[in-house]
C-alpha positions as MATLAB code, in Angstrom:
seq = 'XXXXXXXXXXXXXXXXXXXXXXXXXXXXXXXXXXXXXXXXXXXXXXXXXXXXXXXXXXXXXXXXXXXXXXXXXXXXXXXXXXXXXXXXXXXXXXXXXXXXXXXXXXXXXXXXXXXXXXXXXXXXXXXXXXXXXXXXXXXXXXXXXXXXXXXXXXXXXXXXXXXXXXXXXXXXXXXXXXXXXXXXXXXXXXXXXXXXXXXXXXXXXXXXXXXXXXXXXXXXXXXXXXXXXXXXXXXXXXXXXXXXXXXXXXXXXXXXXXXXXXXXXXXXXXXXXXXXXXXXXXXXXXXXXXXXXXXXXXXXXXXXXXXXXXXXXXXXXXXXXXXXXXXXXXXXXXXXXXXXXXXXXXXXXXXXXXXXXXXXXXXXXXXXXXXXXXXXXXXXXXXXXXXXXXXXXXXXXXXXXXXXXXXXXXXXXXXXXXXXXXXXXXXXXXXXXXXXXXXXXXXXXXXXXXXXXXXXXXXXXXXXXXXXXXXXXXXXXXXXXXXXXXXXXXXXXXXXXXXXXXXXXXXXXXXXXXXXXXXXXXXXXXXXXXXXXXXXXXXXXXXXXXXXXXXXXXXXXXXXXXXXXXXXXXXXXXXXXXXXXXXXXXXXXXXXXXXXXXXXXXXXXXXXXXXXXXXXXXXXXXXXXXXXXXXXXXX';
ca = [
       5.988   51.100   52.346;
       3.883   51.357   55.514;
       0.254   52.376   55.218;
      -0.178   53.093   58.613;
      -1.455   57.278   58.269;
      -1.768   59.245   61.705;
      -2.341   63.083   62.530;
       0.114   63.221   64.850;
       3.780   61.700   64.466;
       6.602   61.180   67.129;
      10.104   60.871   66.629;
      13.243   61.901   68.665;
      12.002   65.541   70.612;
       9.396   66.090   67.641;
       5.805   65.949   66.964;
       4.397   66.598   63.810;
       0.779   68.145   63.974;
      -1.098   67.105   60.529;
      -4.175   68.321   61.356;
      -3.086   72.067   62.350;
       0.454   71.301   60.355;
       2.429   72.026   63.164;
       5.906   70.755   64.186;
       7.405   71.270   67.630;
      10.318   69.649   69.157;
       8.945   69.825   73.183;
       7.104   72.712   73.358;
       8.907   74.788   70.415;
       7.410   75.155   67.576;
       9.611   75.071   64.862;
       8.742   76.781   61.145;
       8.822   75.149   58.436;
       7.542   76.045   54.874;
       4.258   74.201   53.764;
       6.513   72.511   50.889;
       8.956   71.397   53.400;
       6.275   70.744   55.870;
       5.151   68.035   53.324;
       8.123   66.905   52.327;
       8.940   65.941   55.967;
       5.356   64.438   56.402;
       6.041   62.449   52.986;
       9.748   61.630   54.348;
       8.051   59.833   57.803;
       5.245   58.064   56.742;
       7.660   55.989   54.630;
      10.371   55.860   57.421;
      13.312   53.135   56.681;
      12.211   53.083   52.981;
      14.144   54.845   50.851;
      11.681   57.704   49.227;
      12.683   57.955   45.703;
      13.425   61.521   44.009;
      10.999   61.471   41.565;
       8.304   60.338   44.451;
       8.963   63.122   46.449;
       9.112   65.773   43.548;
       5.851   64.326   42.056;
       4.195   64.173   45.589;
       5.497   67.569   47.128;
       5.088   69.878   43.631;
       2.537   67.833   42.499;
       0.838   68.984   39.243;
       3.996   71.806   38.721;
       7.357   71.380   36.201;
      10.426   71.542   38.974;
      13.654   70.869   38.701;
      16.114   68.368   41.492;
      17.443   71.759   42.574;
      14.407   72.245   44.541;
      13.998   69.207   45.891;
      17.833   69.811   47.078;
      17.082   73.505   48.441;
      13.952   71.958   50.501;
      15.736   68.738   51.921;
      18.240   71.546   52.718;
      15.557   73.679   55.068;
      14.354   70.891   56.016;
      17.997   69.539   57.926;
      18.757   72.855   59.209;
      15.231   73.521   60.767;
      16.148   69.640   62.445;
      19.144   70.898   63.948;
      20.690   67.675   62.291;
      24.513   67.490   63.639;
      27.437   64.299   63.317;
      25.541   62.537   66.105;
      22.297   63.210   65.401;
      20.773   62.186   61.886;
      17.433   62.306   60.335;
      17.876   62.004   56.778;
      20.230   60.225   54.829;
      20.393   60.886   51.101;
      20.861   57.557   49.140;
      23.202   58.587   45.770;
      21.365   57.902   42.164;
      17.990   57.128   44.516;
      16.139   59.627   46.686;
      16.289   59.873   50.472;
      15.529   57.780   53.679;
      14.538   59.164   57.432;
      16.623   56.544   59.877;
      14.757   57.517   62.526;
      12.152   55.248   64.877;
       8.471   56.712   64.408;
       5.085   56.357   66.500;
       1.806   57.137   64.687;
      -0.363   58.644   67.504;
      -3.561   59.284   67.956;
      -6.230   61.782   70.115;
      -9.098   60.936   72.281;
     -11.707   63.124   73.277;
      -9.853   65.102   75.711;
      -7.440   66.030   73.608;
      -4.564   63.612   74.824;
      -2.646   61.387   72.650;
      -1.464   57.595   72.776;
       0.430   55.727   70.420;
      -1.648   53.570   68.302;
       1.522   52.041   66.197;
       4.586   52.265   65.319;
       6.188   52.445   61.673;
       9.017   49.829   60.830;
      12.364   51.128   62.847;
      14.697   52.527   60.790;
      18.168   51.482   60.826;
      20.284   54.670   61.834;
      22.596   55.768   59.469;
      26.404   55.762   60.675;
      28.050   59.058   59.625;
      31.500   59.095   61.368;
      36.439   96.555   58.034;
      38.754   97.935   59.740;
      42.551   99.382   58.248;
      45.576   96.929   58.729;
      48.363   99.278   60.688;
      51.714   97.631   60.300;
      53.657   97.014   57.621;
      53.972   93.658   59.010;
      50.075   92.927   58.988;
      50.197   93.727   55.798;
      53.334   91.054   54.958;
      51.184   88.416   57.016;
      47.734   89.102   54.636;
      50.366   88.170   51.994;
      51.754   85.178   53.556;
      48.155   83.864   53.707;
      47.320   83.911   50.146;
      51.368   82.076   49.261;
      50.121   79.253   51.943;
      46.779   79.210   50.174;
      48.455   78.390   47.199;
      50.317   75.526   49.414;
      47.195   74.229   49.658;
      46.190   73.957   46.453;
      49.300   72.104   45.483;
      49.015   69.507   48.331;
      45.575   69.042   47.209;
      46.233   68.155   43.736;
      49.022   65.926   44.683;
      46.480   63.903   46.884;
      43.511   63.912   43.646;
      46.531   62.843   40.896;
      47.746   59.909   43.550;
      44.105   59.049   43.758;
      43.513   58.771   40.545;
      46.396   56.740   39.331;
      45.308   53.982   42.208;
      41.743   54.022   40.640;
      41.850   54.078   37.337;
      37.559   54.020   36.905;
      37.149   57.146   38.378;
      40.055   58.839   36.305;
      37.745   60.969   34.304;
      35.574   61.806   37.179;
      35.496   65.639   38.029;
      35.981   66.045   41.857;
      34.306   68.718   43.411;
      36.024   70.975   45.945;
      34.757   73.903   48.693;
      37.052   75.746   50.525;
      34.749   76.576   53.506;
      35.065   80.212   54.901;
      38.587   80.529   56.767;
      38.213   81.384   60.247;
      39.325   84.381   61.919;
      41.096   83.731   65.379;
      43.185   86.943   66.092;
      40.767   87.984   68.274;
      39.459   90.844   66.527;
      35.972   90.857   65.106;
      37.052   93.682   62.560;
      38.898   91.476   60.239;
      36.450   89.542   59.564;
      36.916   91.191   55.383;
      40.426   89.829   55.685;
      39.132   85.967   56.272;
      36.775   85.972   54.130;
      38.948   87.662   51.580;
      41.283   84.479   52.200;
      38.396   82.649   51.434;
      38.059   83.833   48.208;
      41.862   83.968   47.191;
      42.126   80.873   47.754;
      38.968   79.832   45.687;
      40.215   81.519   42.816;
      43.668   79.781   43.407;
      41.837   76.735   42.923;
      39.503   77.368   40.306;
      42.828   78.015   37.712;
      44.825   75.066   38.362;
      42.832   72.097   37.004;
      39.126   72.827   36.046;
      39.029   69.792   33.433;
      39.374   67.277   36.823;
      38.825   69.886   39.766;
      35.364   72.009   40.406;
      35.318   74.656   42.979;
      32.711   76.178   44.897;
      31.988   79.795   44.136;
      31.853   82.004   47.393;
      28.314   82.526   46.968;
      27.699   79.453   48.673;
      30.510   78.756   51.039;
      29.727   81.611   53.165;
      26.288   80.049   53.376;
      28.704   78.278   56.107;
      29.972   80.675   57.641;
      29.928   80.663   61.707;
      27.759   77.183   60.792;
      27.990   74.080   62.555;
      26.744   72.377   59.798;
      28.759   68.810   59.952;
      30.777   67.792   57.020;
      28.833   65.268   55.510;
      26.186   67.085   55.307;
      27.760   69.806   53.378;
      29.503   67.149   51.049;
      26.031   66.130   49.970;
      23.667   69.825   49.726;
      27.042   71.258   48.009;
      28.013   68.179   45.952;
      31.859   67.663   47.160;
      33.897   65.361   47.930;
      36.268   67.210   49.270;
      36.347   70.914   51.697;
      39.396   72.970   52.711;
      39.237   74.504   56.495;
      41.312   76.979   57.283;
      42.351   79.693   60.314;
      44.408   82.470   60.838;
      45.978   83.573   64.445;
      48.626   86.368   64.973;
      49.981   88.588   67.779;
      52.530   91.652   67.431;
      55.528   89.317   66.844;
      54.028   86.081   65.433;
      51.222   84.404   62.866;
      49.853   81.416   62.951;
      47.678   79.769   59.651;
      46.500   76.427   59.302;
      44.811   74.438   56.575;
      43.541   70.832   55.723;
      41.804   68.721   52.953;
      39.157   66.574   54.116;
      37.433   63.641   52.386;
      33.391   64.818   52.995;
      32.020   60.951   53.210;
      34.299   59.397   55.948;
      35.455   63.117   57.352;
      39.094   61.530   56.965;
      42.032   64.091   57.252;
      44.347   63.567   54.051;
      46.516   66.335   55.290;
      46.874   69.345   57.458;
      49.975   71.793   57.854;
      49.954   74.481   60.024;
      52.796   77.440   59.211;
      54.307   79.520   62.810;
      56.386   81.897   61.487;
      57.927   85.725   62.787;
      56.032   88.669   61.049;
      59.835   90.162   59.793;
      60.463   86.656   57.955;
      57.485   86.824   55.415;
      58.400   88.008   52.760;
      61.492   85.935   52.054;
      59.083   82.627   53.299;
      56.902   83.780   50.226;
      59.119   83.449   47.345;
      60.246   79.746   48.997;
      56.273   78.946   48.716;
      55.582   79.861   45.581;
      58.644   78.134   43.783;
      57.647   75.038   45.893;
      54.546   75.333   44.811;
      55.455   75.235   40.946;
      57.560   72.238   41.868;
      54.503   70.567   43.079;
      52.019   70.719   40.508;
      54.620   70.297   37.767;
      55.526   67.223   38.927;
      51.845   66.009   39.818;
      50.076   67.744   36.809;
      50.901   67.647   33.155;
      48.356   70.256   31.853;
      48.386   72.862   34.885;
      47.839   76.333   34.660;
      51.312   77.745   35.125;
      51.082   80.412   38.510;
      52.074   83.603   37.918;
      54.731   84.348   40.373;
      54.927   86.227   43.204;
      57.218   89.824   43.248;
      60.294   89.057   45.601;
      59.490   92.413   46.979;
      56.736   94.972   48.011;
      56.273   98.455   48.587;
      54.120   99.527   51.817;
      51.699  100.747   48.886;
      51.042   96.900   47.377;
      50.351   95.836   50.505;
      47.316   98.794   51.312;
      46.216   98.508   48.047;
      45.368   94.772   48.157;
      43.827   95.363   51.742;
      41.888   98.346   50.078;
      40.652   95.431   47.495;
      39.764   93.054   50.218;
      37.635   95.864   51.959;
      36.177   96.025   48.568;
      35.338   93.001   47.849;
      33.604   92.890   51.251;
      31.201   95.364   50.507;
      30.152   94.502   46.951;
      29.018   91.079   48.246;
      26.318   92.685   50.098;
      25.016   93.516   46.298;
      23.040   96.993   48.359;
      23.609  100.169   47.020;
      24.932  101.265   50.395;
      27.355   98.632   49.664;
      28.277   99.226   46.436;
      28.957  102.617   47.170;
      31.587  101.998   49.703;
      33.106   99.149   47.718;
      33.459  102.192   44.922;
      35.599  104.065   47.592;
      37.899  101.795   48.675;
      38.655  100.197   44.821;
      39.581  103.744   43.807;
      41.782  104.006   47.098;
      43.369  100.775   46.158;
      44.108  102.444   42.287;
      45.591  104.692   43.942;
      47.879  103.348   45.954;
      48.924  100.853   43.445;
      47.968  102.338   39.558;
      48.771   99.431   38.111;
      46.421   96.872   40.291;
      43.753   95.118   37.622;
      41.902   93.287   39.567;
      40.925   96.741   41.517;
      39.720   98.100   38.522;
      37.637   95.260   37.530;
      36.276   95.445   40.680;
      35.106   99.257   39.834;
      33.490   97.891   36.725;
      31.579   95.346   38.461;
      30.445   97.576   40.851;
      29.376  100.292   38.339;
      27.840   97.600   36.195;
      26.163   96.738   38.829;
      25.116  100.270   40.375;
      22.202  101.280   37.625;
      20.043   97.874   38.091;
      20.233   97.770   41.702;
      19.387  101.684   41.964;
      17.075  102.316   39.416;
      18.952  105.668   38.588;
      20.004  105.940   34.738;
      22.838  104.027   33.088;
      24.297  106.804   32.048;
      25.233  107.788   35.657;
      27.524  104.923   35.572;
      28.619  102.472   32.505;
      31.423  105.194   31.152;
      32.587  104.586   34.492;
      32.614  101.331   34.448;
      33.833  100.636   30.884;
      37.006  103.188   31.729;
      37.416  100.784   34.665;
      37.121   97.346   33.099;
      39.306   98.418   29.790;
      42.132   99.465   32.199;
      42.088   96.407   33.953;
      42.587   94.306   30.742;
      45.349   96.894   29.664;
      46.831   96.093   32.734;
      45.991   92.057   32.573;
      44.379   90.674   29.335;
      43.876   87.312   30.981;
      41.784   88.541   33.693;
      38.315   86.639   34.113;
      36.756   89.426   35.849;
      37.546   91.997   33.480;
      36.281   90.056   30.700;
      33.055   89.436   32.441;
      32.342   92.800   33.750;
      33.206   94.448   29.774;
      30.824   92.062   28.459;
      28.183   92.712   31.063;
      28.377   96.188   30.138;
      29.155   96.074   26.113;
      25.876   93.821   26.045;
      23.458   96.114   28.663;
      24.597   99.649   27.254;
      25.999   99.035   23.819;
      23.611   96.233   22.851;
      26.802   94.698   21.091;
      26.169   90.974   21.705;
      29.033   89.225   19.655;
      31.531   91.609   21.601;
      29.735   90.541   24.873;
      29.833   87.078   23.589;
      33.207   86.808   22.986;
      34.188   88.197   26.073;
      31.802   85.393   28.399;
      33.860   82.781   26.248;
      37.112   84.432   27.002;
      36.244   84.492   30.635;
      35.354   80.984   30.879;
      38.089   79.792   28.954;
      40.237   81.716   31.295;
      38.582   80.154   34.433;
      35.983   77.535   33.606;
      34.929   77.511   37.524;
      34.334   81.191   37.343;
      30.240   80.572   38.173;
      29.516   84.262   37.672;
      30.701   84.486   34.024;
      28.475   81.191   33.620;
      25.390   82.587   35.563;
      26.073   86.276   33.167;
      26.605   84.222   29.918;
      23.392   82.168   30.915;
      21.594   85.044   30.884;
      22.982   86.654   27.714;
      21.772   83.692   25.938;
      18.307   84.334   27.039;
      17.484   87.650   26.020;
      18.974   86.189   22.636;
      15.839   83.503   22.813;
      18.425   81.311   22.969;
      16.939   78.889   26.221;
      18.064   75.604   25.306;
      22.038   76.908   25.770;
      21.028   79.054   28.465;
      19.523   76.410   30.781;
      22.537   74.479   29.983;
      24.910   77.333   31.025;
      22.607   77.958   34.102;
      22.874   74.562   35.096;
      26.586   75.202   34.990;
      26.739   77.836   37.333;
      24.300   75.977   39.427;
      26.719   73.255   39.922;
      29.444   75.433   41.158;
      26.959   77.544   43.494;
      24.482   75.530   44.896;
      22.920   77.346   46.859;
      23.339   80.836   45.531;
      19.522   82.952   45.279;
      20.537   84.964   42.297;
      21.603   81.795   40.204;
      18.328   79.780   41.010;
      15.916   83.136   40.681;
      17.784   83.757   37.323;
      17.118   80.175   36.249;
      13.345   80.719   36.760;
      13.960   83.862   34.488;
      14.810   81.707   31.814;
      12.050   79.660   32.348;
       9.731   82.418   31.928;
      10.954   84.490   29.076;
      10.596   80.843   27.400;
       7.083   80.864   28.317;
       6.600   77.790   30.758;
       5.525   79.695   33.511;
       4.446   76.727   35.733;
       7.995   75.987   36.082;
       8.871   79.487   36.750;
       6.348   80.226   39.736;
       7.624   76.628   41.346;
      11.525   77.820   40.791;
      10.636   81.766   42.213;
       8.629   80.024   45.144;
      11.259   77.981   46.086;
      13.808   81.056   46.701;
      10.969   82.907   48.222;
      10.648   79.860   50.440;
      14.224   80.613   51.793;
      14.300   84.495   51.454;
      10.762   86.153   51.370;
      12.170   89.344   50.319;
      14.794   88.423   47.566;
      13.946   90.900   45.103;
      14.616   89.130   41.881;
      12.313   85.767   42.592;
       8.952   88.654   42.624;
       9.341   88.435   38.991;
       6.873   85.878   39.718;
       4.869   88.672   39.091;
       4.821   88.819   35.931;
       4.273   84.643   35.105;
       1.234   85.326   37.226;
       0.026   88.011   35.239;
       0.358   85.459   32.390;
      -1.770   82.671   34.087;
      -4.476   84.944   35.057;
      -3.737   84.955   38.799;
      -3.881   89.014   38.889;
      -4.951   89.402   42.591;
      -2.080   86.874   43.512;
       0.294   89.293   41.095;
      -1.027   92.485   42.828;
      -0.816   90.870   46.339;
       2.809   90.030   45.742;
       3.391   93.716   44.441;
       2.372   95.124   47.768;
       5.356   93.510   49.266;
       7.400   95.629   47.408;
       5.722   98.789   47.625;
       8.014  100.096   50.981;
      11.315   99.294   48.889;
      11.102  100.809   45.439;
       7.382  103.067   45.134;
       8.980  103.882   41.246;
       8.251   99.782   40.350;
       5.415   99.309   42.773;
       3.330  102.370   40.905;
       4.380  100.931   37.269;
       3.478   97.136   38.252;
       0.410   97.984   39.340;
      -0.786  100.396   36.482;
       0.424   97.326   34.286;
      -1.245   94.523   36.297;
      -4.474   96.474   36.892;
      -4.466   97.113   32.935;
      -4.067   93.322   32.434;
      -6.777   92.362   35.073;
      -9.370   94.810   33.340;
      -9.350   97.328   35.090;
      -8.545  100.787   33.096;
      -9.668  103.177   36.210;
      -6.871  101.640   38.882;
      -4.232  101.415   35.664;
      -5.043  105.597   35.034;
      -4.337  106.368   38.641;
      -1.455  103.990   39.091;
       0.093  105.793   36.305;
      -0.633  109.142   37.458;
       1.397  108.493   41.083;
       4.263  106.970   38.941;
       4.246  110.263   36.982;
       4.143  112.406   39.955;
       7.322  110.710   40.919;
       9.279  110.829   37.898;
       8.840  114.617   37.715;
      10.474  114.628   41.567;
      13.280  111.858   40.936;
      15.203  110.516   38.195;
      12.964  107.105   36.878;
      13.791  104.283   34.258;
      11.724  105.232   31.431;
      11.448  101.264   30.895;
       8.743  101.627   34.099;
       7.107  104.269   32.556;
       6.264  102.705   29.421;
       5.418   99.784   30.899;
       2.736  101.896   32.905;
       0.707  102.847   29.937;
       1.164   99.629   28.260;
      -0.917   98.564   31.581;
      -3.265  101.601   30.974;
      -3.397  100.624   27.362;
      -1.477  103.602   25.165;
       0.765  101.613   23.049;
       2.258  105.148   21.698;
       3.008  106.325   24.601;
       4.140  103.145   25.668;
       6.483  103.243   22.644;
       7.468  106.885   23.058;
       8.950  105.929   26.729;
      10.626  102.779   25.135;
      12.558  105.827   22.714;
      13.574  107.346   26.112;
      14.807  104.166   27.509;
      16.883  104.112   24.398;
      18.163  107.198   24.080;
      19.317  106.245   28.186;
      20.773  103.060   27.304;
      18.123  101.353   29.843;
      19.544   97.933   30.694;
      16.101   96.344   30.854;
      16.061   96.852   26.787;
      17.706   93.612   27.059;
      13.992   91.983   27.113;
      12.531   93.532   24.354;
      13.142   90.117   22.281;
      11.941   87.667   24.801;
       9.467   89.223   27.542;
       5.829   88.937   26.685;
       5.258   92.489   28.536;
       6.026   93.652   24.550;
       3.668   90.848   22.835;
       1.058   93.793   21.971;
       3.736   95.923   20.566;
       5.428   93.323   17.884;
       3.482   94.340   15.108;
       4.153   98.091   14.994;
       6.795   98.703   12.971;
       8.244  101.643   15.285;
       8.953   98.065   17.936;
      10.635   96.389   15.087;
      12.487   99.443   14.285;
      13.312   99.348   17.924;
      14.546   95.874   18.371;
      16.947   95.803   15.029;
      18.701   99.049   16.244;
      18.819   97.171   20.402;
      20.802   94.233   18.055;
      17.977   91.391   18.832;
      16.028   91.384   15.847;
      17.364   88.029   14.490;
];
C-alpha cells in the first residue's frame, strides 16, 4: 500500500483537510461524521488497493467490539455525502474482501503562506465500470385494487425468472436471492396520494414475502423507503441492501384511464429481465382482476412446487371494501411515523376501516399494533391501552388465524402486559412460520429472547431481521440493547453511536446512557441526558436522579427526584421512572415499593427486571425475587 501520508488530499472536486478534518468539494464543505471522516481518510491513503474489512473495522473502531453492520451503515454515509451516482464512482465494494476508492489522488502539501502544491501522487486507481387525502370514485377505488392484482403479476413473473435461473445454474440452486421492491412512484399528479404508493409498496412486499421465503428474501419497508424520492443508482442499492434483484414500479391515471408499470432488474449489470406496463379503462377493473389472479396461480404452480397457495381475490366488491382498504392504507401511513401524533390518527382511520368493512383483519391488527405500541411511545399507563389492543388483535385472528400481524401484535402484548412468555413465544413462531420475511416478528422475537437472558438466540434472531432491513434504526439500536443487557457494553456504545451517527435524536440509541453509567463515564451519561430533557422532562428528571446517585452524588439525586415527583402528582408517570429515581438516590424500599406500582400497572418496562443491571442492587431482597417469579422471569 502507499506510504506516502499528506494533510491535505485531492481527488475529483474534493479536498480533504487532515489537519482541521475538513472536507469540501470547491468551496462546500461537506459533513461528515468523525468515524466516516476516518474511514474516508483510511479509504484514500490506500487508493487502488483494496482495504480489507477487518482493516478498516480495526483501524476506524479501533480498540471497540463492532459488528460489519457498521462498517456497512458508515460506507453508506460516506457514498451519499459523495453524491456518488452511475457515472460517477468512488468506492467500489469488493465481495468476501473489503472496499477499494477507484479514484486518482494527489497528496498536497502547504507552504508558508498558506497555499498548497502537490508534492505526489498515490498509484491511479483503475475506475470501476458500473453500467392523505380520501379516494372519491368508486372507480379510484377499483384502480387501488387493480394495483395490488398487478402486484401480484409481478411476483409471479419474478419467480418464473429466479426458477429458470436456477435450473441453468445448478451451483447457486440453494442460494437465497434477495429481493427489494423500491417505493412505487406516484405519477397522477397529485401529491396527496402519496399513502396510496407507498401503500403499493408495501402490498406488494408482503405479496412477496409469502410466496417462496426458503429461496426468496424481501426487503422490509423499513428500508426501502430509505429510497424514496432517491437517486441513489442501482448498484449501489444492490450492495448497502444486499440484493440482487429490485422491483420499480409507477402508477398514472386520469378520470377515464390508469396506467401501472413494473419491472425486475438484475442490481449488478442493471439488466431489465422484464417490464409490463397494464393501460386499462377504470369501468373494466374489476373483471381484469379475477383474470390476474387465476393467471397468477397458473404461474407459480407451474414454476414452483412448494408455493404458498394465494388466497383469491372476491369476484366482487361493495363501495364499502373498497373505503375500508383505503381507510387501512391511510393507516398504515401514519403508524410508520411511530409519533404519538401519528399513532393517534392511524387509530382513527383503522376503526373507520372496521367499520366500513367488520370483517377486515388486517385493520384490526393494525389497531393492536398501534395500541401496543401507544403506552411505550407515550409514557402514559398500559392500562390506557393493551385491553384495547388485545380486543383488537383477538378479532383479527377470529377473523384470519393465519395472519402474521395478528400473531405478532398478541404476542407483543401477552408478553409486555400479561408477562405470559410461552403464549408470546408461540405466537413469534407462528408468525414467522407464517411469513419467515416478516422482519418485525424477527426484530420482536429478538427481543423477547433477551429479556429471557437468552442473547445467544437473540443476536441470532436480530441478525435475522437485520438482513431483511438493513438499514432500519430501531433494528440496529435494538441490537445494541442486546448487547448491553448481556453486559458487553463496549460493543453497545459503538452499535448506539453508530445510529446516533445517522440520527442524533433517535430516541432508543440514548440508552447509551445507561452502558455509560456502567463504564464510569457519568458526565458523558448526564451530557447525553440533557439532549433529552426538551422531549420527555418525566425520563430526563428520573435519569438524572439515577445517574447523579451512581456518580456519587446524593444532593443532585434528592433534588432530581423531587422535580420528578412534582410532576407525577400533575401528570400520569410510569412508576418504572419513579423507582428508578430513588434507586439513583439510594432507597431500595422505595425503589421496590414503585416497582409494586409498576406491577399493579402492568408497566411494559418490567420486561427488564431479569436482565438490566439498573436492578443488580435489588437481587438479593427477597421482595425482587418475589417480584420477578410472579413477572414469569425467574428461571
Amino acid at each position: 500500500m502507499p506510504s506516502v501520508m499528506s494533510s491535505l488530499y485531492e481527488f475529483g472536486e474534493f479536498r480533504l483537510d487532515t489537519q482541521n478534518r475538513v472536507l469540501r468539494r470547491g468551496e462546500q464543505a461537506v459533513t461528515l461524521t468523525p468515524k466516516t471522516f476516518e474511514l474516508l481518510l483510511l479509504l484514500i491513503q490506500n487508493a487502488g488497493d483494496v482495504v480489507s474489512k477487518d482493516d478498516l473495522m480495526r483501524s476506524v473502531w479501533s480498540g471497540s467490539y463492532v459488528e460489519e453492520s457498521n462498517l456497512t451503515q458508515t460506507i453508506f454515509m460516506l457514498r451519499k455525502a459523495l453524491g456518488e451516482t452511475p457515472e460517477q464512482r468512488y468506492i467500489v465494494t469488493i465481495p468476501g474482501r473489503g472496499y477499494r476508492f477507484t479514484l486518482p489522488v494527489s497528496s498536497v502539501s502547504e507552504d508558508s503562506t498558506g497555499s498548497a502544491s502537490a508534492s505526489g501522487r498515490f498509484r491511479t486507481a483503475q475506475p470501476s465500470v458500473a453500467t392523505a387525502v380520501p379516494v372519491h370514485s368508486y372507480g379510484v377505488y377499483r384502480w387501488i385494487i387493480a394495483g395490488i392484482a398487478i402486484c401480484i403479476v409481478s411476483a409471479a413473473a419474478l419467480l418464473a425468472y429466479l426458477r429458470w435461473s436456477e435450473r441453468r445454474q445448478v451451483s447457486v440452486a440453494s442460494e437465497r436471492r434477495m429481493l427489494a421492491v423500491l417505493p412505487f412512484q406516484n405519477l397522477t399528479g397529485d401529491p396527496t396520494q402519496e399513502y396510496f404508493s407507498d401503500g403499493l409498496t408495501e402490498e406488494m412486499i408482503g405479496v412477496l414475502g409469502n410466496l417462496d421465503p426458503q429461496h426468496l428474501g424481501i426487503i422490509a419497508r423499513t428500508s426501502v423507503m430509505h429510497y424514496k424520492g432517491s437517486q441513489t443508482s442501482l448498484d449501489q442499492i444492490g450492495r448497502e441492501l444486499g440484493v440482487q434483484y429490485v422491483i420499480e414500479g409507477s402508477v398514472r391515471r386520469d378520470s377515464k384511464k390508469v396506467r401501472i408499470t413494473a419491472q425486475l432488474i438484475q442490481t449488478q449489470d442493471q439488466t431489465h429481465l422484464w417490464a409490463r406496463q397494464y393501460d386499462r379503462d377504470l369501468k373494466d377493473l374489476l373483471a381484469v382482476q379475477g383474470e390476474i389472479a387465476q393467471e397468477v396461480a397458473d404461474e407459480i404452480q407451474s414454476t414452483f412446487a412448494k408455493h404458498r397457495p394465494l388466497a383469491e381475490p372476491p369476484s366482487t366488491f361493495s363501495p364499502e371494501s373498497f373505503e375500508a382498504y383505503d381507510l387501512y392504507l391511510k393507516g398504515q401511513y401514519c403508524l410508520n411515523k411511530r409519533t404519538v401524533p401519528g399513532l393517534e390518527q392511524a387509530i382513527d382511520y383503522f376503526q373507520r376501516a372496521t367499520v366500513k368493512d367488520p370483517n377486515y383483519a388486517r385493520a384490526y391488527a393494525g389497531l393492536a399494533d398501534c395500541y401496543a405500541l401507544m403506552g411505550g411511545y407515550s409514557g402514559r399507563p398500559q392500562t390506557e391501552f393493551m385491553p384495547e389492543a388485545r380486543s383488537a388483535a383477538l378479532h383479527a385472528l377470529q377473523i384470519d388465524d393465519k395472519l402474521p400481524e395478528a400473531h405478532t401484535a398478541l404476542a407483543l402484548i401477552v408478553q409486555n402486559y400479561d408477562w405470559d412468555w410461552q403464549t408470546a413465544e408461540k405466537e413469534f413462531r407462528r408468525a414467522i412460520e407464517l411469513n419467515p420475511n416478516y422482519a418485525t416478528a424477527h426484530h420482536w422475537y429478538a427481543e423477547h429472547l433477551m429479556w429471557r437472558g437468552r442473547f445467544d438466540e437473540a443476536l441470532r434472531e436480530s441478525e435475522r431481521a437485520r438482513e431483511l432491513d438493513p438499514i432500519s434504526l430501531i433494528i440496529a439500536a435494538d441490537n445494541g440493547a442486546i448487547l448491553f443487557f448481556s453486559r458487553q457494553y463496549d460493543g453497545a456504545i459503538a452499535k448506539w453511536h453508530s445510529v446516533l451517527e445517522m440520527d442524533a435524536n433517535f430516541p432508543r440509541a440514548h440508552l447509551v446512557m445507561g452502558a455509560y453509567v456502567e463504564k464510569g463515564m457519568f458526565a458523558e451519561a448526564q451530557a447525553d441526558n440533557e439532549k433529552l430533557r426538551p422531549l420527555s422532562p418525566v425520563s430526563y428528571w428520573s435519569t438524572r436522579a439515577y445517574i447523579s446517585g451512581r456518580a456519587g452524588q446524593p444532593q443532585q439525586a434528592r433534588e432530581a427526584l423531587q422535580e420528578l415527583l412534582r410532576l407525577e402528582r400533575s401528570q400520569p408517570v410510569d412508576a418504572i421512572y419513579v423507582a428508578r429515581a430513588y434507586l439513583g438516590a439510594g432507597d431500595k424500599n422505595q425503589a421496590l415499593a414503585w416497582l409494586e406500582k409498576a406491577y399493579a400497572d402492568h408497566s411494559n418496562e418490567l420486561t427488564t427486571l431479569k436482565v438490566s443491571p439498573l436492578y443488580d442492587p435489588l437481587r438479593s431482597d427477597p421482595r425482587f425475587q418475589d417480584l420477578l417469579k410472579r413477572v414469569g422471569l425467574s428461571n
